[in-house]
C-alpha positions as CSV (number, residue, x, y, z in Angstrom):
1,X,62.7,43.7,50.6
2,X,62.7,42.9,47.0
3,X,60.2,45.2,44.5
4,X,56.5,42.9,43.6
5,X,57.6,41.3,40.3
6,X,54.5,40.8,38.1
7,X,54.7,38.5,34.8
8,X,51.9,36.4,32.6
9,X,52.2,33.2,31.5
10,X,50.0,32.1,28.3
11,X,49.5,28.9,26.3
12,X,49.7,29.3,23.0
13,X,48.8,26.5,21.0
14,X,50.5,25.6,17.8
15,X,48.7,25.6,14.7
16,X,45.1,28.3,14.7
17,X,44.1,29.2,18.4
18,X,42.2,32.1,19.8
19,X,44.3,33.2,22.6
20,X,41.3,34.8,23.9
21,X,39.4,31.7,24.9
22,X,38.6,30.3,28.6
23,X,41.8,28.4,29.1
24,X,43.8,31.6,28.2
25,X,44.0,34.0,30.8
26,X,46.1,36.2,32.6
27,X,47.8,35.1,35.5
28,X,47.9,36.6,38.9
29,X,51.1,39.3,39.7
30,X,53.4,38.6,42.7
31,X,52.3,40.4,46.2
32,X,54.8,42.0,48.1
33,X,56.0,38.7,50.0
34,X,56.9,37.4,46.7
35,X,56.1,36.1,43.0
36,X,52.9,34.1,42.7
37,X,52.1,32.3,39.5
38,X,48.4,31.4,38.8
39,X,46.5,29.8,35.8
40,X,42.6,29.6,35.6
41,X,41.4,27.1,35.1
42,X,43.0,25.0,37.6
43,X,42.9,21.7,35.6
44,X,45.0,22.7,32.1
45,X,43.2,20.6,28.7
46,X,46.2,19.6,26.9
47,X,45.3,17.7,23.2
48,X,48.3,19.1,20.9
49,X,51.7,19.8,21.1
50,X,51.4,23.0,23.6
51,X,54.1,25.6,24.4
52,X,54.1,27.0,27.5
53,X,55.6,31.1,27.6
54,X,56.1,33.6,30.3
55,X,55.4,37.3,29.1
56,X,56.1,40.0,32.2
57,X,53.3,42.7,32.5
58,X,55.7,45.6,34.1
59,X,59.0,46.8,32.2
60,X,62.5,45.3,34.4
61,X,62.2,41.6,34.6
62,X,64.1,39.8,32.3
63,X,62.8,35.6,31.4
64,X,66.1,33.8,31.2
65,X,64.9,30.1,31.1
66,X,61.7,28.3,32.0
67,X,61.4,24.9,33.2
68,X,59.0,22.3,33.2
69,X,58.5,19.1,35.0
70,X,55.5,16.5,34.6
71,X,55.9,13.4,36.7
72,X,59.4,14.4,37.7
73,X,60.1,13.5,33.6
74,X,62.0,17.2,32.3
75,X,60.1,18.9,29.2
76,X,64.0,21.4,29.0
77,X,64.7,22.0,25.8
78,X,68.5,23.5,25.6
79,X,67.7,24.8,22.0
80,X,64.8,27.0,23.2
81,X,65.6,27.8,27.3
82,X,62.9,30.2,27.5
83,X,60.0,27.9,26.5
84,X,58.1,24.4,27.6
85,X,56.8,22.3,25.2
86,X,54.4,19.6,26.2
87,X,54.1,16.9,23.6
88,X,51.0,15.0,25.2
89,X,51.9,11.9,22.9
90,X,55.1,11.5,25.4
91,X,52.7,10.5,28.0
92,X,49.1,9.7,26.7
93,X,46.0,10.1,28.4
94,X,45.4,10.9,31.9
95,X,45.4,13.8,34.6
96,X,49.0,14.6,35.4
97,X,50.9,17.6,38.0
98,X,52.8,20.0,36.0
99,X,55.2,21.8,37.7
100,X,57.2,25.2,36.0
101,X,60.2,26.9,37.0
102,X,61.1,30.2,36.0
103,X,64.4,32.1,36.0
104,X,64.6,35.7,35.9
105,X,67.3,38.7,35.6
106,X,65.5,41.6,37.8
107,X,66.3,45.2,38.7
108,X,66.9,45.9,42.2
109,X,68.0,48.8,44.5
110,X,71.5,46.2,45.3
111,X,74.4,47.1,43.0
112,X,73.7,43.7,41.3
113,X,70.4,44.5,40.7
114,X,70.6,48.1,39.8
115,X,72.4,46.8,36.4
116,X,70.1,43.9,36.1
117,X,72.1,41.2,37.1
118,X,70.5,40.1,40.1
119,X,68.7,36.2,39.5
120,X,65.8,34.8,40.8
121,X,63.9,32.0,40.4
122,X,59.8,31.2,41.2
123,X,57.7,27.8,41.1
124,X,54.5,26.7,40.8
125,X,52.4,23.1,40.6
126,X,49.4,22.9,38.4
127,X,47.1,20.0,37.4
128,X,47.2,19.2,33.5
129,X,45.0,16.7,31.6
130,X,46.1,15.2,28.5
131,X,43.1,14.0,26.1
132,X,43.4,12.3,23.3
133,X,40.2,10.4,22.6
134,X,38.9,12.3,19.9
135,X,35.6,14.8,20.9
136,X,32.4,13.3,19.1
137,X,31.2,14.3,16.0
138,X,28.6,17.2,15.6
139,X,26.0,15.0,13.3
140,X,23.0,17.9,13.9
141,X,22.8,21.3,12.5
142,X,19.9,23.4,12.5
143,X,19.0,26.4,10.9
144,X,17.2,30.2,11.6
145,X,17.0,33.3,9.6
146,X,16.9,36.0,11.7
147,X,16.6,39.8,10.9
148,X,17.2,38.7,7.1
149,X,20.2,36.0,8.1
150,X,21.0,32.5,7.4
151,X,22.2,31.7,10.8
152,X,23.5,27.9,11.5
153,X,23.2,26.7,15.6
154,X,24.7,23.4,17.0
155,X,25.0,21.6,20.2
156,X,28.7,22.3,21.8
157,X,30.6,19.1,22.3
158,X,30.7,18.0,25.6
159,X,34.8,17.6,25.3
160,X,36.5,20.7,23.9
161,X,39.4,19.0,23.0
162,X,40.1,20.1,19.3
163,X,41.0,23.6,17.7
164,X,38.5,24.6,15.6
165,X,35.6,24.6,13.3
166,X,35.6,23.5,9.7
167,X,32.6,24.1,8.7
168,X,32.4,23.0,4.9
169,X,29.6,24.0,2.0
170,X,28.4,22.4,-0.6
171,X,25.9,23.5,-3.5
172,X,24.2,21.2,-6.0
173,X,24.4,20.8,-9.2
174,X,21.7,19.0,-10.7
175,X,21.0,15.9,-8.5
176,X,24.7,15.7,-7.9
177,X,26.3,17.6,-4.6
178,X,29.3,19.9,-6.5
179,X,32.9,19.2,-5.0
180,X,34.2,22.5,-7.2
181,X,31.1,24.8,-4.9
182,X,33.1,23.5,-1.7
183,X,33.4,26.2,0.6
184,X,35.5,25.8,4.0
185,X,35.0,28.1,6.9
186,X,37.1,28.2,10.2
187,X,35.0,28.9,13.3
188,X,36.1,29.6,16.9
189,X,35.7,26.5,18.8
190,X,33.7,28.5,21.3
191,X,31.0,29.5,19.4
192,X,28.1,27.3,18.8
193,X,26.1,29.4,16.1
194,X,27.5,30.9,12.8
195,X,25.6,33.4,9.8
196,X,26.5,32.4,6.5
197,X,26.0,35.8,5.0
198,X,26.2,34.3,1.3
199,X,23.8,31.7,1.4
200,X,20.2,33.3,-0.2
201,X,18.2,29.9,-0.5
202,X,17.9,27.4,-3.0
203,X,19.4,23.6,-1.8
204,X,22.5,23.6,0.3
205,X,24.6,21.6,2.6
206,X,26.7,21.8,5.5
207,X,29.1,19.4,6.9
208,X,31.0,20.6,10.4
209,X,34.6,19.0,10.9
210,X,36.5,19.3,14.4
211,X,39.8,20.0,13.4
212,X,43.3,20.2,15.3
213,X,46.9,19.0,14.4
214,X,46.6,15.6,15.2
215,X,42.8,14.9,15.0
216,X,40.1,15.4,12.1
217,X,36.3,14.2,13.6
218,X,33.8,14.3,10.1
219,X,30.1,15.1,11.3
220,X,27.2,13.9,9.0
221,X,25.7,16.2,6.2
222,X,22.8,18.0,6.9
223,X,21.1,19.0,3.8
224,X,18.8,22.2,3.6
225,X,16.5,23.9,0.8
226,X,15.1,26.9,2.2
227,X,12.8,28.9,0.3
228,X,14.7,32.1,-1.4
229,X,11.4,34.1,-1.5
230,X,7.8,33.7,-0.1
231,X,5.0,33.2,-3.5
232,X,1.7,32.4,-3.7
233,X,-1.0,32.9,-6.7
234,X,-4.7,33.2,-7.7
235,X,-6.7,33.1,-10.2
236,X,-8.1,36.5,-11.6
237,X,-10.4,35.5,-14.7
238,X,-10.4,32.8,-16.8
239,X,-7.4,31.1,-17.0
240,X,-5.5,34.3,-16.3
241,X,-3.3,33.7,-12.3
242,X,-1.3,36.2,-11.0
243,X,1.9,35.5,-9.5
244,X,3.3,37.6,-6.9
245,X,5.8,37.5,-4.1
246,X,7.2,39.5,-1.2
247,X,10.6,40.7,-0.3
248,X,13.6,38.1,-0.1
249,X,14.3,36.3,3.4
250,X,17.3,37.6,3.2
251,X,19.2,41.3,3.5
252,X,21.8,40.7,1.3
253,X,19.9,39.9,-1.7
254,X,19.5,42.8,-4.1
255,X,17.2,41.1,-6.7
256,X,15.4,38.5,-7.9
257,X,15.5,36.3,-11.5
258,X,11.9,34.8,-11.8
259,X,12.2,30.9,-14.6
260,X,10.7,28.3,-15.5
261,X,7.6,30.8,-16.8
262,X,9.6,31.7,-20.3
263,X,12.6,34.0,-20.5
264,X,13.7,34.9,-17.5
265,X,13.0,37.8,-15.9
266,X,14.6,39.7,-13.8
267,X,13.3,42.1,-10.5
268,X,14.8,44.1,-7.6
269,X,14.2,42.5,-3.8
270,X,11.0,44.5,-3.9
271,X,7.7,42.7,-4.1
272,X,6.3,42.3,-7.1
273,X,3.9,40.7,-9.3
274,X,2.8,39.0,-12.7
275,X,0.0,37.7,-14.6
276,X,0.3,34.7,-16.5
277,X,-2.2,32.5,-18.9
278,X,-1.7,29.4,-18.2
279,X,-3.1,26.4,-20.8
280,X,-5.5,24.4,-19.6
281,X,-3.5,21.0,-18.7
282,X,-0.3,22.7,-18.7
283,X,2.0,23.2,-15.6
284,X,4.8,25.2,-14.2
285,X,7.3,25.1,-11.4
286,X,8.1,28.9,-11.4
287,X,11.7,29.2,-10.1
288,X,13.0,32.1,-8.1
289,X,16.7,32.8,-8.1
290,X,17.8,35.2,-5.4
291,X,21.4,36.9,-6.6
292,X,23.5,39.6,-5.1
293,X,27.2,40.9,-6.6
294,X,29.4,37.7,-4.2
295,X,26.8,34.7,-4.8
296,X,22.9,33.5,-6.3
297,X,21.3,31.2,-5.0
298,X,20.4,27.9,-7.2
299,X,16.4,27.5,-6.1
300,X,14.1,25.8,-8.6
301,X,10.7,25.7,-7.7
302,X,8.7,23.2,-6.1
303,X,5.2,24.6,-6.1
304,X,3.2,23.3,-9.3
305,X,1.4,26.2,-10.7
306,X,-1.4,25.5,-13.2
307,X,-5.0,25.9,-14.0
308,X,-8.0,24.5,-12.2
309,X,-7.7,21.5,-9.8
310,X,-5.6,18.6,-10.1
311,X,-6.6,15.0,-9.9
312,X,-4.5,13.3,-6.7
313,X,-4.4,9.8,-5.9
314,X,-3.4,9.3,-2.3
315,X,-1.9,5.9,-3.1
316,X,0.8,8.1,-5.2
317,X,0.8,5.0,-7.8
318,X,2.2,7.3,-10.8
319,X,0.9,4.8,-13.4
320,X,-2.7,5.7,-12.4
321,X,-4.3,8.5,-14.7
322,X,-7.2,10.0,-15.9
323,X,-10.7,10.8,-14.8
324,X,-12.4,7.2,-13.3
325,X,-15.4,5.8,-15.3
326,X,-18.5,5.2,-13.7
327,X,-20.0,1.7,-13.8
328,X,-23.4,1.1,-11.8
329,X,-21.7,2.4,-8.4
330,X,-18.3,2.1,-8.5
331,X,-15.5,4.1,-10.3
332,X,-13.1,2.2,-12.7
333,X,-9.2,3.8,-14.2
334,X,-8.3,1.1,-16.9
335,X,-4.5,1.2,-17.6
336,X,-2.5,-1.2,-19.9
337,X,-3.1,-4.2,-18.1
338,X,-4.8,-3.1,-14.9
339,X,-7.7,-2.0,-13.5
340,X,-8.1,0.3,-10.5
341,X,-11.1,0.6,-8.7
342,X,-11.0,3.6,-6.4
343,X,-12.9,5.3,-4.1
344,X,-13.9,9.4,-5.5
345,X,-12.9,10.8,-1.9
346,X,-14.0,14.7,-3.4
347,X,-14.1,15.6,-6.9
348,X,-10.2,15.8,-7.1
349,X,-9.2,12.8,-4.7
350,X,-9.0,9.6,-5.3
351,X,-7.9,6.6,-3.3
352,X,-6.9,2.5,-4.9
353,X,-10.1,0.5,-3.4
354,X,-8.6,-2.2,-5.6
355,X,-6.2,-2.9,-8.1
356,X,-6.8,-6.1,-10.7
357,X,-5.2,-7.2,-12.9
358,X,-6.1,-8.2,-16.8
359,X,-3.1,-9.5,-18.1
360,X,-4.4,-13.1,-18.2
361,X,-7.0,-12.2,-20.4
362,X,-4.4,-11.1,-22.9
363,X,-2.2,-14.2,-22.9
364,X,0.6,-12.3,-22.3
365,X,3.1,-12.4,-20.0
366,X,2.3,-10.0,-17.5
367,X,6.0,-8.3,-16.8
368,X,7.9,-8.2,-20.2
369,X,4.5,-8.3,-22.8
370,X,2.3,-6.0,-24.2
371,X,-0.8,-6.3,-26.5
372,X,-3.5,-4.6,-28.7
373,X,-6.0,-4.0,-25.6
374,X,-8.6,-1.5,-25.7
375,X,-7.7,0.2,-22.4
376,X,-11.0,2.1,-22.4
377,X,-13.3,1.0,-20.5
378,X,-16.7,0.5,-22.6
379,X,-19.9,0.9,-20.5
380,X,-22.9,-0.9,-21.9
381,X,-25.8,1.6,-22.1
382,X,-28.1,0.0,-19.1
383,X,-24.7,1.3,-16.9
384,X,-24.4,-2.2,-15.5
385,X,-21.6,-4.0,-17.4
386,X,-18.4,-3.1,-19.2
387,X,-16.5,-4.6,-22.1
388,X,-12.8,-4.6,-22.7
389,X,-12.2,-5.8,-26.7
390,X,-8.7,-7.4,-26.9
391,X,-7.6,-8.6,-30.5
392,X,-10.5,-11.0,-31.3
393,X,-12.3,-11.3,-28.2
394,X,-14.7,-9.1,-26.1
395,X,-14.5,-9.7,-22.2
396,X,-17.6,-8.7,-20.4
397,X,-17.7,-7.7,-16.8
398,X,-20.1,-7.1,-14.1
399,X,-20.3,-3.6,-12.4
400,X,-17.6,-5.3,-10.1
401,X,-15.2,-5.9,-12.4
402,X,-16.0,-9.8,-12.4
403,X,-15.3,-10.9,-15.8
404,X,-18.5,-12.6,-16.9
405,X,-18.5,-13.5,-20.4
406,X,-16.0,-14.2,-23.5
407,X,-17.1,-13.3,-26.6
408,X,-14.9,-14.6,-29.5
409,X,-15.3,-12.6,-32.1
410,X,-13.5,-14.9,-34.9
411,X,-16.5,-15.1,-37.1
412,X,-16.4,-11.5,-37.6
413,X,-13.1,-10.6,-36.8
414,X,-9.7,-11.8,-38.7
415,X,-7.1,-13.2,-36.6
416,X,-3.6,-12.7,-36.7
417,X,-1.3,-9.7,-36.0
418,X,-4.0,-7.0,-36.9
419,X,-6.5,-8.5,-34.7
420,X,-8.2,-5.9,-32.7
421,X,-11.1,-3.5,-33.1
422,X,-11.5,0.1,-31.6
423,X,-14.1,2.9,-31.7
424,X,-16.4,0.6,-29.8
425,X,-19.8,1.1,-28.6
426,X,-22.4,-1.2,-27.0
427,X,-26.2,-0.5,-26.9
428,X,-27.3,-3.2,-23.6
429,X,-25.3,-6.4,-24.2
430,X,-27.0,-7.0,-28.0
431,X,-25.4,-4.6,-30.6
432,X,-21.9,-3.3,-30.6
433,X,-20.2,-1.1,-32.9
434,X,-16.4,-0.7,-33.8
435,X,-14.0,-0.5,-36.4
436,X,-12.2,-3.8,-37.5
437,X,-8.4,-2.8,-37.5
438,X,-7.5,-5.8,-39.7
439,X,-9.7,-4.7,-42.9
440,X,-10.7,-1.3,-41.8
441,X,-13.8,-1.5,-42.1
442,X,-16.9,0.1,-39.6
443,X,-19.2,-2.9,-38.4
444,X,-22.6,-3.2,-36.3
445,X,-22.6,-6.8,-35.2
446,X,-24.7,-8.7,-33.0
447,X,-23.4,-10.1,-29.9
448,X,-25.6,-12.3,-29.3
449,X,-25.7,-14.4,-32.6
450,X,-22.2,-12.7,-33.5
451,X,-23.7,-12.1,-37.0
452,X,-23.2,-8.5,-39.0
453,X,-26.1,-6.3,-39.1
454,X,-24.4,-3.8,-41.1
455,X,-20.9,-3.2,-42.6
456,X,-20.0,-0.3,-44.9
457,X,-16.8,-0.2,-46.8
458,X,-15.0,2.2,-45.1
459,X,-14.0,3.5,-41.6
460,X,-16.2,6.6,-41.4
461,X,-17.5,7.9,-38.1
462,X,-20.3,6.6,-36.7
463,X,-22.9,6.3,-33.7
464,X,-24.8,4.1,-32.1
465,X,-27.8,5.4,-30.4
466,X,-28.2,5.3,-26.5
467,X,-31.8,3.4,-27.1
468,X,-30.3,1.0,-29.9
469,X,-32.6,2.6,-32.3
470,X,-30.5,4.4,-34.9
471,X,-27.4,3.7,-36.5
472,X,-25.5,7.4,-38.1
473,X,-22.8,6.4,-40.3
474,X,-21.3,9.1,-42.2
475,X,-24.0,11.3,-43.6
476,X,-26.8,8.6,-43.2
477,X,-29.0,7.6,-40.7
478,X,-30.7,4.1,-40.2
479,X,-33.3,3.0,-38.0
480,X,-31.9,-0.5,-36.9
481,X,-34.3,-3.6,-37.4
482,X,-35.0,-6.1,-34.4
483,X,-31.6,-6.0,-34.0
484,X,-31.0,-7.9,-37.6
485,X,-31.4,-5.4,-40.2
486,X,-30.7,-1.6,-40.9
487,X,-33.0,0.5,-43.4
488,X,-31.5,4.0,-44.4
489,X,-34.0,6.7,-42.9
490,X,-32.3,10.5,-43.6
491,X,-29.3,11.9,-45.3
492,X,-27.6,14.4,-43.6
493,X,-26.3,17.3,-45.2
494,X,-22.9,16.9,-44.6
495,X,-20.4,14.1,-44.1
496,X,-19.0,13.6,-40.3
497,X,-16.4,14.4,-39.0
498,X,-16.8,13.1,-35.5
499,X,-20.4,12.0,-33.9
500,X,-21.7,11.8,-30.6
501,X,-25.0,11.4,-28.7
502,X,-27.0,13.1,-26.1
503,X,-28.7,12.6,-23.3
504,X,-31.6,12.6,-25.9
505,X,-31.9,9.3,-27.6
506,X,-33.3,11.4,-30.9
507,X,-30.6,13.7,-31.1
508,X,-27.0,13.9,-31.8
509,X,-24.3,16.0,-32.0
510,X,-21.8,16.0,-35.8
511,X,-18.8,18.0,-36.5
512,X,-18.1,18.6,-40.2
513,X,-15.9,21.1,-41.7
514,X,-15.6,23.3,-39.1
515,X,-18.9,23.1,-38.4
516,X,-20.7,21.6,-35.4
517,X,-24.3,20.2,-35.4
518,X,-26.7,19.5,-33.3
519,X,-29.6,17.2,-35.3
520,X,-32.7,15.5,-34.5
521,X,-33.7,12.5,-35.4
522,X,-37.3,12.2,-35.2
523,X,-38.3,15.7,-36.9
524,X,-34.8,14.6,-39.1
525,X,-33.9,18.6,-38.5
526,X,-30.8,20.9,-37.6
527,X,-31.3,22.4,-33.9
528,X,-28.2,24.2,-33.9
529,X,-25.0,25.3,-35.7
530,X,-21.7,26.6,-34.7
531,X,-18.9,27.8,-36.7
532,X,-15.7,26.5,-35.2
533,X,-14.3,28.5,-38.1
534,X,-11.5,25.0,-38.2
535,X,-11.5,21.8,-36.9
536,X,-13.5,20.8,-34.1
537,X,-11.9,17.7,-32.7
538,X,-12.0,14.9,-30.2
539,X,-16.0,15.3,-29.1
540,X,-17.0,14.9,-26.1
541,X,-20.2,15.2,-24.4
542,X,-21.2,15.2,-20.5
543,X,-24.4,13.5,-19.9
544,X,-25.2,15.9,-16.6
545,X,-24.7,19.3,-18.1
546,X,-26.0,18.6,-21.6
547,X,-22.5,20.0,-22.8
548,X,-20.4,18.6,-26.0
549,X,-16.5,19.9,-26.2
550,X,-14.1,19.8,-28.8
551,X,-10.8,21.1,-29.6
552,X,-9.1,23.3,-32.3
553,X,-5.7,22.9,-32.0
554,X,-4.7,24.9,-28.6
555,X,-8.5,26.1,-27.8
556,X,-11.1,24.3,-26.4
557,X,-14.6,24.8,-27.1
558,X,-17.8,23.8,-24.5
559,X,-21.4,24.4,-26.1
560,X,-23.8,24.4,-24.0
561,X,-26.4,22.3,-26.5
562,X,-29.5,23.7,-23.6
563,X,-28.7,27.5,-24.1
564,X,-25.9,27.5,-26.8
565,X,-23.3,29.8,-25.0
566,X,-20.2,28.9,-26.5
567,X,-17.2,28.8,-23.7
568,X,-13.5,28.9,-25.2
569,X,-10.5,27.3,-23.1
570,X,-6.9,27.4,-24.2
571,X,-5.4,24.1,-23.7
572,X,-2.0,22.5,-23.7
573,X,-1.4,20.8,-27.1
574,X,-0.1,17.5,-25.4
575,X,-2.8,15.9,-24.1
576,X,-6.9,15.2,-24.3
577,X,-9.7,16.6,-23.0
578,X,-13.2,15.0,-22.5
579,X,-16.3,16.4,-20.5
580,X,-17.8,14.8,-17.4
581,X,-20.0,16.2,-14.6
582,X,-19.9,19.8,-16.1
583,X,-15.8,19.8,-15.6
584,X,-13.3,19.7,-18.3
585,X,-10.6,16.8,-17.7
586,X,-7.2,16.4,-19.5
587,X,-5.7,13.0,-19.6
588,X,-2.2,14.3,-17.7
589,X,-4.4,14.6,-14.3
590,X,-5.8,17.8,-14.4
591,X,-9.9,18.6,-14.2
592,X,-11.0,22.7,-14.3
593,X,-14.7,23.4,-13.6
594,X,-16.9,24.7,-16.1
């Protein structure tokens, strides 16, 4: 009786293969009737050229050539006897019976074999299936972090019929993908998850290839920004927020860089915090960068961090800014050649009730042309109708927006290419007041007979009274006459600067060399005075508070003209502010509460 022989046959693929996958194994050793060979699975997946070996598992037995049959077609090679190579593009697709033969030199206790020469031979039949339809592409990729890691997870393919993983990285670079940050990792085709230990947040994406000699199968980018860091903020006094944050998602971060907020600055992965004054109308995006010593992550921020509230449009039409203006019941945002009536769903949010166009009224053409149109709304002083004064016409609507009336101002206005007036205000529909652009030169006019109550020879601030009454101009008051005629009634002890009035028909508010004044017309008295200690610019006064704002450079003042608390507010330099309904707007969308 011949000794049990025991040998192992393996596949091993050409090109990167884990041998330790489910179609390596070892194969079962011969019992004492003879040699059995054995390979699990029973059906072999064959996609690539494939050698076929025979490795013994006990020292004496000797390979001398190995054969290989598939469809009675011989896969000998003479120049390598001791292996099978199964080039699957000889016979294509398809489930086919492979059957081996191998020869071997053995020890026995015969004379032959006691010097090794004895020769014995041992078969076996498996099933083999060749596929070369390509596996389908791996289009999803999803993402956790667990225990601080970036983990990626995917859906196996259904056909395992490829080598490996490519699993390629990209970072961006501006709004442009970066070929030079590609990064190309090789992953077990087994697995079906993989932790990307250098990614720490910011925008990224992945791209998963199925790879083998013969095939390549691209899956579709999946793109990811997951936050670096967790932040929120709030408001501890005044315009004074504090910024603060908690540890980085993510282990192997070992600080943080904090931008967008001025220098940057830089932290451990510790939480942390800062407080920042923030102008008035000003915004941030405060951008965390996580870094460790291999990579940093390339986050920018996407949380807007600024002062007060900020005005939102749910339409999302861009062109739309500014605090509405009221007009009887509705709420109007005049653009360049539009108006939008919206609906005030909450003090902040807005929604388009309907958008109308004026560009008709300009004789322009409504794409390619602009004009010289007053794109402030003027509301008459009864709160019923509205004038829009484009070169030498005034277009009245009704508190619809129905345009009602054309006024051509010719008589009073020259036309021609500096045809336009601004400044404008209207007492009812009888007197308006403006500045005519083409001579520069304040006017009160009536619109009703279109004839010029009163024109000085210059462009110094005035007012019209609420009650059509008075007429300031400069440092002079005059009582108006039956809407005809003005007679000078007080001189005031300082020339304007900038004029406003109250909810009090007999009073006024004047800003004159860094002064501001409030005055009274029928006692013809100062009520109040504040040293701005500088300009005092861009008046404003809110009708429901009984409050009048103006701006020094970056600071904005509120007096309260009832109780004369003064209320400072530092305020970003690019834009305006005006007062409405005891809240302080900024033309770039912002409104803070007073």
């Amino acid at each position: 009786m011949r000794p049990a022989l025991s040998f192992l046959i393996l596949l091993i693929f050409v090109g990167c293969y884990d041998p330790g996958g489910e179609n390596f194994v070892e194969h079962a050793s011969p019992n004492l009737s003879g040699v059995e060979i054995s390979i699990k699975p029973s059906d072999l997946l064959v996609f690539q050229k494939t050698n076929l070996n025979v490795k013994f598992t006990t020292n004496g037995p000797t390979l001398e050539k190995l054969e290989g049959f598939i469809n009675d077609v011989s896969l000998f090679v003479p120049e390598s006897p001791k292996q099978v190579i199964i080039d699957p593009a000889m016979f294509g697709s398809g489930k086919f019976k492979l059957h081996l033969v191998a020869t071997v030199k053995v020890k026995t206790e015969s004379v032959a074999g006691q010097f090794g020469l004895e020769v014995s031979s041992f078969a076996r039949d498996f099933d083999l299936v060749i596929d070369l339809t390509p596996p389908e592409s791996i289009n999803k990729l999803n993402y956790r972090i667990e225990d601080g890691r970036f983990i990626l997870e995917w859906d196996k393919p259904t056909k395992l019929n490829f080598s490996n993983y490519l699993l390629k990285k990209y970072l961006k670079n501006g709004d442009t993908w970066s070929t030079f940050a590609e990064r190309q990792m090789l992953i077990n085709r087994q697995k079906s998850s993989f932790r990307d230990s250098t990614y720490l947040g910011g925008p990224v994406r992945y791209k998963m290839e199925l790879v083998s000699d013969d095939i390549t199968v691209i899956g579709s980018n999946n793109d990811f920004d997951v936050p670096s860091i967790k932040f929120s903020f709030e408001q501890e006094s005044g315009l004074n927020y504090r910024l603060f944050w908690e540890t980085t998602f993510y282990n192997s971060a070992e600080g943080v860089i904090l931008g967008n907020l001025g220098p940057d600055m830089h932290f451990d992965s510790q939480p942390h915090s800062i407080t920042k004054e923030i102008e008035f109308g000003d915004y941030y995006y405060p951008a965390f960068s996580v870094f460790s010593n291999s990579t940093r992550s390339s986050t920018w921020g996407n949380e807007k961090l600024y002062a007060g509230r900020e005005l939102v449009f749910e339409d999302n039409l861009t062109e739309v800014q500014g605090a509405p203006i009221k007009l009887g019941n509705k709420s109007y945002v005049v653009e360049q050649r539009d108006v939008f009536i919206v609906n005030e769903v909450d003090e902040v949010t807005m929604s388009i009730q309907r958008r109308q166009s004026y560009s008709h009224l300009l004789g322009l053409n409504p794409v390619t042309e602009s004009g010289y149109a007053n794109r402030q709304l003027i509301v008459n002083s009864s709160k019923t109708d509205a004038y829009l004064f484009v070169g030498q016409y005034a277009y009245r609507f009704d508190d619809n927006f129905q345009h009602i009336q054309t006024v051509n101002l010719t008589p009073i206005v020259q036309t021609g290419s500096r045809s336009f007036v601004y400044g404008t205000q209207i007492y009812g529909n009888v007197l308006a007041g403006f500045v005519d652009y083409s001579d520069f030169e304040t006017k009160l006019i009536n619109l009703n007979n279109l004839t010029v109550i009163f024109q000085p020879d210059n462009n110094d601030p005035f007012l019209l009274t609420s009650d059509g009454h008075h007429y300031i101009h400069s440092d002079n008051v005059y009582e108006i006459i039956d809407n005809n005629s003005v007679v000078k009634i007080w001189t005031l002890p300082t020339k304007s600067g900038q004029l406003v009035g109250t909810n009090n028909s007999n009073q006024f508010v004047q800003s004159s060399g860094g002064f501001v004044y409030l005055y009274d017309i029928a006692t013809k008295s100062e009520i109040m005075r504040y040293d701005n200690k500088s300009f005092f610019g861009e008046l404003s006064y809110d009708m429901g508070s009984n409050k009048v704002g103006g701006h020094n450079r970056e600071i904005y003042n509120v007096i309260d003209l009832s109780s004369h608390v003064v209320n400072n507010y530092k305020v970003f330099t690019n834009a305006t502010y005006f007062l409405r309904n005891n809240k302080l707007y900024s033309t770039n969308g912002f409104v803070l509460d007073l």
